[in-house]
PDB file of N, CA, C and O in Angstrom:
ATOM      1  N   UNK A   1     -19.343 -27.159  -2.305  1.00  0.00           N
ATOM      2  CA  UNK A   1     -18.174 -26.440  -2.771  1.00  0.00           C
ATOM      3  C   UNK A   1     -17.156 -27.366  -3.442  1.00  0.00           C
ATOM      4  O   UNK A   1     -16.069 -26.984  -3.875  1.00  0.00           O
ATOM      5  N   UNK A   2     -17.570 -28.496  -3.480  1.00  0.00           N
ATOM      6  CA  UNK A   2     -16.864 -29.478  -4.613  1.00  0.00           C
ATOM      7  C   UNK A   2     -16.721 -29.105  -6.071  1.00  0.00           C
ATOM      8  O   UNK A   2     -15.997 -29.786  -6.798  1.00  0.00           O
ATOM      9  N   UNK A   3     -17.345 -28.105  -6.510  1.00  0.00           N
ATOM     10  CA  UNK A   3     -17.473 -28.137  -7.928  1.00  0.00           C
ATOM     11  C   UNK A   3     -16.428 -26.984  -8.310  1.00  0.00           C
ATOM     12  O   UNK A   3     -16.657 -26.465  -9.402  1.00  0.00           O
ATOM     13  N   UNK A   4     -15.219 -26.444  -7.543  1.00  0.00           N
ATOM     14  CA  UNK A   4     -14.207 -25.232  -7.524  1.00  0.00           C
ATOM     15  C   UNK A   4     -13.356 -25.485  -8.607  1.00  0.00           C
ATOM     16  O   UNK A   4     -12.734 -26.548  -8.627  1.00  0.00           O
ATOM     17  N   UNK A   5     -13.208 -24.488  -9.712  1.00  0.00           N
ATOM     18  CA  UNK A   5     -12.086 -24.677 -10.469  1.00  0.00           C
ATOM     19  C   UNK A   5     -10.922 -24.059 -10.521  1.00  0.00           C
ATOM     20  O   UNK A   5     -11.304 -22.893 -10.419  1.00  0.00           O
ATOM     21  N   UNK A   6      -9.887 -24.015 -10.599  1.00  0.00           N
ATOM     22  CA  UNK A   6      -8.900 -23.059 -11.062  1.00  0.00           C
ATOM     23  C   UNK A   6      -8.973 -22.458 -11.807  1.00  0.00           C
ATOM     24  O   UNK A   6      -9.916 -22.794 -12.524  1.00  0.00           O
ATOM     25  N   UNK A   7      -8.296 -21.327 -12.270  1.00  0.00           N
ATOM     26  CA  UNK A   7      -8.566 -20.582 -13.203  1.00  0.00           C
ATOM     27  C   UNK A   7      -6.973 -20.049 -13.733  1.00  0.00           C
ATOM     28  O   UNK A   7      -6.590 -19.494 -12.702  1.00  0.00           O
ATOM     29  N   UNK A   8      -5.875 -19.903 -14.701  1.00  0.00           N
ATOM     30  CA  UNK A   8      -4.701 -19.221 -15.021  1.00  0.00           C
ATOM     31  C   UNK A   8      -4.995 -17.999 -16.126  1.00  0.00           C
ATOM     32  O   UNK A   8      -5.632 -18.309 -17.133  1.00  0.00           O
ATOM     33  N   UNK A   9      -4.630 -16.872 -15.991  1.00  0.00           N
ATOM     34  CA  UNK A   9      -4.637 -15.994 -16.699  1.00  0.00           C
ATOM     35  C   UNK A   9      -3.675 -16.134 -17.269  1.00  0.00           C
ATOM     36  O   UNK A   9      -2.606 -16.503 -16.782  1.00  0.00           O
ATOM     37  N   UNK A  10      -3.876 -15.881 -18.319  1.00  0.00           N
ATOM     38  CA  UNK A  10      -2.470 -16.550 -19.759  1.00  0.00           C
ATOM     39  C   UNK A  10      -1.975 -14.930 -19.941  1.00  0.00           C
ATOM     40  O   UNK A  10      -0.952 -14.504 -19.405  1.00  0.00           O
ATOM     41  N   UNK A  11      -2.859 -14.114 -20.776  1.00  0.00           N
ATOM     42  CA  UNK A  11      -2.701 -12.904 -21.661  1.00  0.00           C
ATOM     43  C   UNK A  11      -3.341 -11.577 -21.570  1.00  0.00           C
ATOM     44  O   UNK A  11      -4.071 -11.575 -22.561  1.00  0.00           O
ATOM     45  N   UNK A  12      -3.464 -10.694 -21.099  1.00  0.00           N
ATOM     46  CA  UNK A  12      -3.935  -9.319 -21.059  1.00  0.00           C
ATOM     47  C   UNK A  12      -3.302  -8.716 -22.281  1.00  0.00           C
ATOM     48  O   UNK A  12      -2.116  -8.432 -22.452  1.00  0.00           O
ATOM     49  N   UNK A  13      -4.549  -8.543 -23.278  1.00  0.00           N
ATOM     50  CA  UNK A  13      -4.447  -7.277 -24.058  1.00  0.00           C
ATOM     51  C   UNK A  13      -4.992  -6.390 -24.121  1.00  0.00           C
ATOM     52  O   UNK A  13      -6.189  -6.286 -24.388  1.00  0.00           O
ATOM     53  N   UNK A  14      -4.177  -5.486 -23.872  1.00  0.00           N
ATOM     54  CA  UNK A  14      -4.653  -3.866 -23.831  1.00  0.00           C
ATOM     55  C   UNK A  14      -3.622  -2.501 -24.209  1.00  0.00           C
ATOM     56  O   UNK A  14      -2.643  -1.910 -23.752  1.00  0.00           O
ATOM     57  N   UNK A  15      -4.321  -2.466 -25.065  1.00  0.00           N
ATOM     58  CA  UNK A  15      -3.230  -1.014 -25.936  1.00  0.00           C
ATOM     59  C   UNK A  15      -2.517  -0.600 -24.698  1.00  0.00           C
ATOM     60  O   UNK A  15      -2.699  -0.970 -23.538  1.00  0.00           O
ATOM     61  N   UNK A  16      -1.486   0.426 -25.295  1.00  0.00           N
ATOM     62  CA  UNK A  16      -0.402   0.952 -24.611  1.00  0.00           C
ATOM     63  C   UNK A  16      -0.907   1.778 -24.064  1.00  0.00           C
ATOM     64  O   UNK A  16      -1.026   1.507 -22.869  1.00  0.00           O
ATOM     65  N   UNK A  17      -1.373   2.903 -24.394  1.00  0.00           N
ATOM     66  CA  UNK A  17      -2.066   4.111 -24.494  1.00  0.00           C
ATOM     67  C   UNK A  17      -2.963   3.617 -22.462  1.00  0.00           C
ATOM     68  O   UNK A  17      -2.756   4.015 -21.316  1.00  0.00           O
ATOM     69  N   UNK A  18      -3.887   2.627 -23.097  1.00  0.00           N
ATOM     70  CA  UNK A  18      -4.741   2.538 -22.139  1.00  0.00           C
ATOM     71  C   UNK A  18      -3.702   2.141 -20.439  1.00  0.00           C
ATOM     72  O   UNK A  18      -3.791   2.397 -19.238  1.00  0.00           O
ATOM     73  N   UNK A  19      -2.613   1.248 -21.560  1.00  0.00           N
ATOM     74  CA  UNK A  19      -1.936   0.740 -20.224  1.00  0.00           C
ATOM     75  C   UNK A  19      -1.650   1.749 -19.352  1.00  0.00           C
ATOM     76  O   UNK A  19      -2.115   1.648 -18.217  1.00  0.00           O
ATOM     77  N   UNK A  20      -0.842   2.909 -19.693  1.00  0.00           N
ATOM     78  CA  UNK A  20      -0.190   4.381 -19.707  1.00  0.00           C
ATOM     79  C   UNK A  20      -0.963   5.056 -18.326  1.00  0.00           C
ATOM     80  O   UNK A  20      -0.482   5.385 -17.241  1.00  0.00           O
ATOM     81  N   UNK A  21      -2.452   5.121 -18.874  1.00  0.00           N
ATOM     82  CA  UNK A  21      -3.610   5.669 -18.134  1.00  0.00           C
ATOM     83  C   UNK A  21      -3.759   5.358 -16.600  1.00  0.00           C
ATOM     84  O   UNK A  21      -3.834   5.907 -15.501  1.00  0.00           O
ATOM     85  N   UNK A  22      -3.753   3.841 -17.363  1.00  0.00           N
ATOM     86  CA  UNK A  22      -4.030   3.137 -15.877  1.00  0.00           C
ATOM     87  C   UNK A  22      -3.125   3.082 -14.776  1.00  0.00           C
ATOM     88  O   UNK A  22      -3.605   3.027 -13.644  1.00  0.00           O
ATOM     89  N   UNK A  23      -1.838   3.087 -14.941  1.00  0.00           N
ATOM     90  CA  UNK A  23      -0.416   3.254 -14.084  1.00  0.00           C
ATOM     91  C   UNK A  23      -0.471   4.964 -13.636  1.00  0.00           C
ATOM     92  O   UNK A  23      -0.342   5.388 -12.488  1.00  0.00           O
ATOM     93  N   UNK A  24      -0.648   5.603 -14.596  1.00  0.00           N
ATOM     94  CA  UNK A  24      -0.816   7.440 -14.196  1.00  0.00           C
ATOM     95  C   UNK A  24      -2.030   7.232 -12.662  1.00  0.00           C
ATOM     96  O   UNK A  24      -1.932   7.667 -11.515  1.00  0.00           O
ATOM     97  N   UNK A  25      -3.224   6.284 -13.409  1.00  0.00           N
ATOM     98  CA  UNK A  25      -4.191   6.525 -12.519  1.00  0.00           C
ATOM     99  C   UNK A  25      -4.094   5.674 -11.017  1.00  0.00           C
ATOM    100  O   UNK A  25      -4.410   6.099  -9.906  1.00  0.00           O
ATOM    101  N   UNK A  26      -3.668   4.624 -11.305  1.00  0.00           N
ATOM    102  CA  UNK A  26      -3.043   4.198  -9.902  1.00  0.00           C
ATOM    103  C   UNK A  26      -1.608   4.756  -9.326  1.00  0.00           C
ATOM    104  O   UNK A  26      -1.429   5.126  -8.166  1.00  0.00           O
ATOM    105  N   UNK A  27      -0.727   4.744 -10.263  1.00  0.00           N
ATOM    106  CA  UNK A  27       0.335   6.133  -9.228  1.00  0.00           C
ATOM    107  C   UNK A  27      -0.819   7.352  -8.149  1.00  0.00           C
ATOM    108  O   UNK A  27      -0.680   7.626  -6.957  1.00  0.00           O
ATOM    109  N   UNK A  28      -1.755   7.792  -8.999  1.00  0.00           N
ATOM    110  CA  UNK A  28      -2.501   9.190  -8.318  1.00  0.00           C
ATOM    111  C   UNK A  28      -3.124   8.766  -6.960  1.00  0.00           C
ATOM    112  O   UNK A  28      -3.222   9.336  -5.873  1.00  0.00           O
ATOM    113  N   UNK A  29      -3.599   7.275  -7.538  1.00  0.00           N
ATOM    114  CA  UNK A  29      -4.881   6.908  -6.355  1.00  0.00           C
ATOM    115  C   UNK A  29      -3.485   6.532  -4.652  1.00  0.00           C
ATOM    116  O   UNK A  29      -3.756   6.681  -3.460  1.00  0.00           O
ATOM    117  N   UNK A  30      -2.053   6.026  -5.299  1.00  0.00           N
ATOM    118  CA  UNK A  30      -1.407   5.856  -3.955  1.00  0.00           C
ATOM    119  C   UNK A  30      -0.701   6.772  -3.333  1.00  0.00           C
ATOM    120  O   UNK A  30       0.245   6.500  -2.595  1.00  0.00           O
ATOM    121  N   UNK A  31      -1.128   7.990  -3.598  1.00  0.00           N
ATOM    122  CA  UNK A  31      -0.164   9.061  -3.086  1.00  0.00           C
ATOM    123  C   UNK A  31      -1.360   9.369  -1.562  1.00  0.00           C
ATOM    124  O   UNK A  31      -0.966   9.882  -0.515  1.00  0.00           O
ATOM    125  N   UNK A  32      -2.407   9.038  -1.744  1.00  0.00           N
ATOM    126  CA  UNK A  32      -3.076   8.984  -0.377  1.00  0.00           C
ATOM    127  C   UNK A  32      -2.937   8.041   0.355  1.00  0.00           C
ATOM    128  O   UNK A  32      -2.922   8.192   1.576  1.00  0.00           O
ATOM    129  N   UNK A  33      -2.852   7.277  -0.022  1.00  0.00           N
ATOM    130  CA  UNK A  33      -2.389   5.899   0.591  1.00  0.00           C
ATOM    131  C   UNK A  33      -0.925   5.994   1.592  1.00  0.00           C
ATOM    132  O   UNK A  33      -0.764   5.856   2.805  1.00  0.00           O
ATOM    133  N   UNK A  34       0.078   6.313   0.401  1.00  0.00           N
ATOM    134  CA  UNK A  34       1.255   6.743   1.272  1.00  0.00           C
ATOM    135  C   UNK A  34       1.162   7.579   2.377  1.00  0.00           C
ATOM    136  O   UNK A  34       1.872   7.506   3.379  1.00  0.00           O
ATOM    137  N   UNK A  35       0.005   8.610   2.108  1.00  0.00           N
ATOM    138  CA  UNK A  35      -0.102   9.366   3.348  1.00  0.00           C
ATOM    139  C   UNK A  35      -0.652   9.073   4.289  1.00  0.00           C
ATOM    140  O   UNK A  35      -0.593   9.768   5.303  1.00  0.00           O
ATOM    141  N   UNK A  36      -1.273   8.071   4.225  1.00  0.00           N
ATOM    142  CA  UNK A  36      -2.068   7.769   5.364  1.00  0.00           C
ATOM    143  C   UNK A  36      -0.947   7.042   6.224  1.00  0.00           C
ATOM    144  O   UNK A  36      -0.680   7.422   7.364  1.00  0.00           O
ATOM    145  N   UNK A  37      -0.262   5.899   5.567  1.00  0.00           N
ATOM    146  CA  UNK A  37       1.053   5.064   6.145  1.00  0.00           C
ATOM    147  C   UNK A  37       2.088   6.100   7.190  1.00  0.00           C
ATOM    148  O   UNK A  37       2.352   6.033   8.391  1.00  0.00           O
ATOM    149  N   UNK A  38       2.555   7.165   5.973  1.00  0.00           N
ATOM    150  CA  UNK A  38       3.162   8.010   6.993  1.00  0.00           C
ATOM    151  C   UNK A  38       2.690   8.701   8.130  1.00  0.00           C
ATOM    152  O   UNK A  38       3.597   9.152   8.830  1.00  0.00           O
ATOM    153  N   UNK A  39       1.268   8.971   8.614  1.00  0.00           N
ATOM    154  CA  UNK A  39       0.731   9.363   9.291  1.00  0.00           C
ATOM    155  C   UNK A  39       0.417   7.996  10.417  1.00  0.00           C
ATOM    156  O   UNK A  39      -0.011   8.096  11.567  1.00  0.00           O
ATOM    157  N   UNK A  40       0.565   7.483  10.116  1.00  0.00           N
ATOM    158  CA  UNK A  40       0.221   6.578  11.148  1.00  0.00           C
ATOM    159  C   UNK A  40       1.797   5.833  11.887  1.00  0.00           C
ATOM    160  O   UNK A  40       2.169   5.910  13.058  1.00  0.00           O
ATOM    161  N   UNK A  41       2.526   5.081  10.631  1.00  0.00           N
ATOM    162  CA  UNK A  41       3.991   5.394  11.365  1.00  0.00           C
ATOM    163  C   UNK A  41       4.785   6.606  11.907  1.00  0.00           C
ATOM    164  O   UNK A  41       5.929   6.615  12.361  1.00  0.00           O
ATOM    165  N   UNK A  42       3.804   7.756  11.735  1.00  0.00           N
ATOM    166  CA  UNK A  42       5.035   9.077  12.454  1.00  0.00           C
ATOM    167  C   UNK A  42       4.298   8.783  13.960  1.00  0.00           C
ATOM    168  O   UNK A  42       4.858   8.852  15.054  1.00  0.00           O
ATOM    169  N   UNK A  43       2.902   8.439  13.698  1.00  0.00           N
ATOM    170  CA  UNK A  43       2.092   8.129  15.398  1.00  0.00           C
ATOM    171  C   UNK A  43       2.847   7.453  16.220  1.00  0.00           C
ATOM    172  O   UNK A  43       3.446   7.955  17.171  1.00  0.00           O
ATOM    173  N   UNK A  44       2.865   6.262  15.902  1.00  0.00           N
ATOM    174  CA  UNK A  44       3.825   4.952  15.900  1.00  0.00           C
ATOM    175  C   UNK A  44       4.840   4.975  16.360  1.00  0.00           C
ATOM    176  O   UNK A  44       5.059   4.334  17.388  1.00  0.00           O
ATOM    177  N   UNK A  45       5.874   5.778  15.709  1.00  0.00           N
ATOM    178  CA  UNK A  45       7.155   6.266  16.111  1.00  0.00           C
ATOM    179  C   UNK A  45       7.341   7.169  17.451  1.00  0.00           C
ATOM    180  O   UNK A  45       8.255   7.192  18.276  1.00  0.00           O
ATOM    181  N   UNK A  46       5.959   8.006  17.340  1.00  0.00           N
ATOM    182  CA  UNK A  46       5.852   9.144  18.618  1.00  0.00           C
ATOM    183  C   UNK A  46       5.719   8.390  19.624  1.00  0.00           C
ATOM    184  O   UNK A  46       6.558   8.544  20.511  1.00  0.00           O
ATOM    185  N   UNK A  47       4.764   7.456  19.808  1.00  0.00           N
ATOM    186  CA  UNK A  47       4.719   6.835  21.075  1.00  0.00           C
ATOM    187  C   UNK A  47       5.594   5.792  21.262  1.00  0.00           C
ATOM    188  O   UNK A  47       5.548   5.318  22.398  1.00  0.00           O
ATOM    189  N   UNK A  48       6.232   5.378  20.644  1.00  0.00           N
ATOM    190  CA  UNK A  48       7.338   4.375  20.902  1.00  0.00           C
ATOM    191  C   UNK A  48       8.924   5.189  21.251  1.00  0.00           C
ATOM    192  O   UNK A  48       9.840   4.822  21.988  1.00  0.00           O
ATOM    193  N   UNK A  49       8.843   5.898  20.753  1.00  0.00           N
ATOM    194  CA  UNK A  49       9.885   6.579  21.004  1.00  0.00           C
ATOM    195  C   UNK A  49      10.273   7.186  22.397  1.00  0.00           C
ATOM    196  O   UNK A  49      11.299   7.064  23.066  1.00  0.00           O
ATOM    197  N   UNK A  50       8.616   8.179  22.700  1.00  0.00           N
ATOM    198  CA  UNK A  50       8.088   8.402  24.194  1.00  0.00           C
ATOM    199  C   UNK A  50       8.546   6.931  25.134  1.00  0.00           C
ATOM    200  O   UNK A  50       9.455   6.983  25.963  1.00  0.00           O
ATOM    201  N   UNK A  51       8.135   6.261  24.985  1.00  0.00           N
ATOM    202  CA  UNK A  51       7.846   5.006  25.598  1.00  0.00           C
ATOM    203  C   UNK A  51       9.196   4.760  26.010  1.00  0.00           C
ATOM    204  O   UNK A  51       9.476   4.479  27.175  1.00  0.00           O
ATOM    205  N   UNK A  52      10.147   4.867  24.979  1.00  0.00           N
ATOM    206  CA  UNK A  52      11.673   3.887  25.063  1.00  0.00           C
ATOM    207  C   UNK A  52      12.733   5.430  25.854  1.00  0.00           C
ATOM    208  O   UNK A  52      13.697   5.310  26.609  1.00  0.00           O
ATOM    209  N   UNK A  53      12.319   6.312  25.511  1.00  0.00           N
ATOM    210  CA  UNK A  53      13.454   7.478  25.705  1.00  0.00           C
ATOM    211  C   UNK A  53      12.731   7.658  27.608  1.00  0.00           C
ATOM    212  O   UNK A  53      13.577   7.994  28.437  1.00  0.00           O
ATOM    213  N   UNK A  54      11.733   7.501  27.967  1.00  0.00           N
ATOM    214  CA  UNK A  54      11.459   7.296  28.864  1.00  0.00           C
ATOM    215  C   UNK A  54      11.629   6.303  30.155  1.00  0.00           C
ATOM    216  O   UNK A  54      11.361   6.485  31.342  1.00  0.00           O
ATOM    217  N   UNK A  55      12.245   5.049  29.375  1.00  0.00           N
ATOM    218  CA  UNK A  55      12.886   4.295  29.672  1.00  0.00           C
ATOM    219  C   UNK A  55      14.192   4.448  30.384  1.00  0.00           C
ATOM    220  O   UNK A  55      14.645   4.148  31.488  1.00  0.00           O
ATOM    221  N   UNK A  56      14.649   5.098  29.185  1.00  0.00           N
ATOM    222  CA  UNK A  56      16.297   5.535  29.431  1.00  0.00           C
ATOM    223  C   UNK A  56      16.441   5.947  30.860  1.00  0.00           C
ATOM    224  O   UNK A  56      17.132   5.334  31.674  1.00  0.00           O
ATOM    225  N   UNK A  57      15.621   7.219  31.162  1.00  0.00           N
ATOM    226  CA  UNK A  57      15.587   8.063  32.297  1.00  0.00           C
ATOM    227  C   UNK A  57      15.519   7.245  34.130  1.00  0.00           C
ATOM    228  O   UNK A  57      15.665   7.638  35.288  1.00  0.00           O
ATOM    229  N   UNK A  58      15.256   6.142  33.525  1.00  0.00           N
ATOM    230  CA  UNK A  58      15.136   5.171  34.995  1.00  0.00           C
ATOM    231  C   UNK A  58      16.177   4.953  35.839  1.00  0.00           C
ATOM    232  O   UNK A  58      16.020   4.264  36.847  1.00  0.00           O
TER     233      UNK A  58
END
């Protein structure tokens, strides 16, 4: 593994048009994503919340 080079990306060209696409198409692909996050921090929140308000009661 001696023989590793670096590599710098200088320049991406790519029409506007295409750029456009690709931001539409990754905005679309993270709206599941977000949901999954919120679904798992509302979990998150439920049992921590349980946990601490349960606390209180001592």
């Amino acid at each position: 593994m001696e023989n590793q080079s670096e590599v710098t990306i200088v320049d991406v060209k790519m029409p506007f048009g295409s750029m456009v696409v690709f931001m539409v198409k990754a905005a679309i692909a993270a709206i599941p994503a977000v949901i999954i996050l919120m679904v798992i921090f509302t979990v998150l929140g439920l049992i921590f919340g349980g946990i601490f308000a349960g606390l209180g009661r001592m």
